[in-house]
C-alpha positions in Angstrom: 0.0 0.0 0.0 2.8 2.7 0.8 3.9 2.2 -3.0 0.8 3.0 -4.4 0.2 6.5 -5.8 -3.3 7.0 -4.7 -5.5 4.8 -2.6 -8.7 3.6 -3.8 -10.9 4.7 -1.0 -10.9 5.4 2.8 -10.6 2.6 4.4 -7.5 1.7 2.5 -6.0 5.1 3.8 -6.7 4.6 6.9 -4.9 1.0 7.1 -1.9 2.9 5.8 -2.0 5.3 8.5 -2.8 2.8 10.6 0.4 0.7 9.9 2.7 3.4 9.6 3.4 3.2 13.2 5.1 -0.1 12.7 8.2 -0.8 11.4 7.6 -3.9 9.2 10.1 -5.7 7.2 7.9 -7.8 4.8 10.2 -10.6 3.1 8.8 -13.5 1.6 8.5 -16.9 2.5 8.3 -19.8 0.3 4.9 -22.5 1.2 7.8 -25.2 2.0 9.3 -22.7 4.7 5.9 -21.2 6.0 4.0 -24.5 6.2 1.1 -22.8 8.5 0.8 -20.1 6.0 0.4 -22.2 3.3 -2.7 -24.2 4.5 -4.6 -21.1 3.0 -4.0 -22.0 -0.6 -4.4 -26.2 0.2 -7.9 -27.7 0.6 -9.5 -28.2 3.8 -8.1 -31.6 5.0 -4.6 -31.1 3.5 -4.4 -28.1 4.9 -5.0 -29.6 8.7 -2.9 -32.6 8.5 -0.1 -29.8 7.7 -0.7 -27.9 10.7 -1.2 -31.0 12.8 2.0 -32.4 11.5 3.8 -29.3 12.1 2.9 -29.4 15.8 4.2 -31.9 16.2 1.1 -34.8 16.1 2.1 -36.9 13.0 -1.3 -38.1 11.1 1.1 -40.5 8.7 0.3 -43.9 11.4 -3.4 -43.2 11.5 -4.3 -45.3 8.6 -3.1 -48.0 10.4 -4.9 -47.2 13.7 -8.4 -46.8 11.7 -7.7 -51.0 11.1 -8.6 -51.3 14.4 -10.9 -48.6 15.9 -13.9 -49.5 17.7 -15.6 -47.0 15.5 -14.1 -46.5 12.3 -12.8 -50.2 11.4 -15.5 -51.3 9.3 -16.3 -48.3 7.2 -12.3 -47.5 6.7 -12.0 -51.4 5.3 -15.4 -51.0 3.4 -13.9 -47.7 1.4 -10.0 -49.8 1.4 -12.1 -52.0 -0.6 -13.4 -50.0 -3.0 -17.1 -49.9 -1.3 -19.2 -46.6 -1.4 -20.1 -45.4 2.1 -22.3 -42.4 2.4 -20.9 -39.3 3.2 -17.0 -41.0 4.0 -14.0 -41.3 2.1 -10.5 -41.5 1.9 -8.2 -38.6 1.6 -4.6 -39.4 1.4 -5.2 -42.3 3.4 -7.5 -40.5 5.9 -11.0 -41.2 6.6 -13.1 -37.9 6.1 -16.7 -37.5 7.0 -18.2 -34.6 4.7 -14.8 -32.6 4.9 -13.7 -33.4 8.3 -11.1 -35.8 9.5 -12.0 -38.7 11.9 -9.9 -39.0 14.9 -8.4 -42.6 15.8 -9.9 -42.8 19.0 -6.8 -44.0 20.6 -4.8 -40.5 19.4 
């Protein structure tokens, strides 16, 4: 915004005057350095096993704890197979009920 000739309406010039306190140093990052960032350009359930990963809670074993949930055993082997179950599916290995991941229960 401070390189622009004119500003296209107040609110923009009042965000410049606003961050003219500061003293930012903008540099950019790419999405393979600023994984967090970059979970606003991925999809949904990529974009959460990211962050989760980054924190340090690693989603790669959970495909092999769904084998033997209490809860999610049978429909994770029905869609292994092939099988259509309503409103599940597998992302990435990941069971996903209408865009949100299912939890192992043991993790």
């Amino acid at each position: 915004m401070q390189t622009q000739g004119k500003l296209q309406n107040d609110r923009h010039q009042k965000w410049s005057t606003y961050l003219q306190q500061f003293h930012l140093n903008i540099k950019y990052k790419t999405g393979s350095t600023n994984r967090v960032a970059d979970c606003l350009s991925r999809p949904p359930v990529a974009a959460l096993t990211t962050v989760l990963d980054s924190c340090g809670h690693e989603t790669s074993g959970w495909p092999q704890l769904y084998e033997t949930d209490p809860d999610f055993a049978t429909t994770y082997q029905m869609l292994g197979a092939n099988a259509v179950v309503d409103n599940f599916h597998l992302q990435d290995g990941l069971l996903c009920h209408m865009g949100h991941i299912y939890v192992p229960s043991s993790e």
